[in-house]
C-alpha positions in Angstrom: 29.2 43.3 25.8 31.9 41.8 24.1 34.7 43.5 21.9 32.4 42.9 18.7 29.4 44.1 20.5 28.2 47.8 19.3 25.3 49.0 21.5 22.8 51.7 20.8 24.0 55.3 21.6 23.2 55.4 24.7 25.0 52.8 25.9 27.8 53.6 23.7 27.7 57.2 25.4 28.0 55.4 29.0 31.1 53.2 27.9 32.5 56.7 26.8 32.0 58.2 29.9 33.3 55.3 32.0 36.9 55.3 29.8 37.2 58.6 30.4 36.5 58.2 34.0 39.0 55.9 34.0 41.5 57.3 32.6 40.9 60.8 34.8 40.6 58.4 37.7 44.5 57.1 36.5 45.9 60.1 35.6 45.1 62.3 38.7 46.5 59.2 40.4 49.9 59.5 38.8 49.5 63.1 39.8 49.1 62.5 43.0 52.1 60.3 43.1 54.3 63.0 42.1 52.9 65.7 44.2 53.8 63.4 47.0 57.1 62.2 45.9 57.8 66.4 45.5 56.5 67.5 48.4 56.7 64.7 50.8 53.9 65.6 53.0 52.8 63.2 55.4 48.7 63.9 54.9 49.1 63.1 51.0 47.2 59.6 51.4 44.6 61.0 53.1 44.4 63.7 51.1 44.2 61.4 48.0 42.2 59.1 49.4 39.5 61.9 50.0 40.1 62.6 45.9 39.2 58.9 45.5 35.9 59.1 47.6 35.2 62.3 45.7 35.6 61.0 42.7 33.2 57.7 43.3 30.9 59.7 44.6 30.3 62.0 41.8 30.9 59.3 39.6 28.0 57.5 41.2 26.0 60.5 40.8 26.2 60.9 37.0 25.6 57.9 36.4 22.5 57.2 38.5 21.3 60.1 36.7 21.7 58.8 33.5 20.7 55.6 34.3 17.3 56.4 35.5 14.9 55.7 33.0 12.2 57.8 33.2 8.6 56.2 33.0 6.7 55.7 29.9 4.2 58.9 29.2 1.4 56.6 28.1 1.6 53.9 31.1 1.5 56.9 33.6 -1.5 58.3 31.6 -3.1 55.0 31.7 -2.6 54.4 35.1 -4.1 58.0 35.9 -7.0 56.7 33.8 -7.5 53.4 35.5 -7.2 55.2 39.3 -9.8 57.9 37.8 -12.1 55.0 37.0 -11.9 53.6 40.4 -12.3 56.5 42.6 -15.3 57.0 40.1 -14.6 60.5 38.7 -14.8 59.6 35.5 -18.1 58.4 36.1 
């Protein structure tokens, strides 16, 4: 995927997603620098690095959902066909 490189939609709908990711990912991280530079509290880096994990994690989750392809409607009906034939229903 170079710089030249246009993809179908879908693909071009991930490498949406994933800039804007990033640049949540960045800008709640210049947030959090401020909140702690305000407030001082000693449990900011924890508390942001729990944000982080938070973040990955639900990032993971969208995109193993959208990643997933699901399986083709005429192989599954085929191999229903073919297991049919073998167990001798279909006689």
């Amino acid at each position: 995927m170079g710089a030249g490189h246009t993809g179908g939609p879908g693909e071009q709908a991930v490498l949406l997603l994933a800039g804007l990711a990033d640049l949540a990912a960045e800008t709640l991280g210049s947030a959090a620098n401020t909140v702690r530079a305000l407030l001082g509290r000693s449990d900011m880096p924890d508390l942001a690095a729990d944000a982080k994990q938070d973040l990955t994690a639900r990032g993971r989750l969208v995109v193993d959902r959208y990643a997933a392809v699901p399986p083709a409607y005429l192989e599954v009906l085929a191999q229903h066909a073919v297991a049919r034939r073998a167990s001798g229903i279909d006689g």
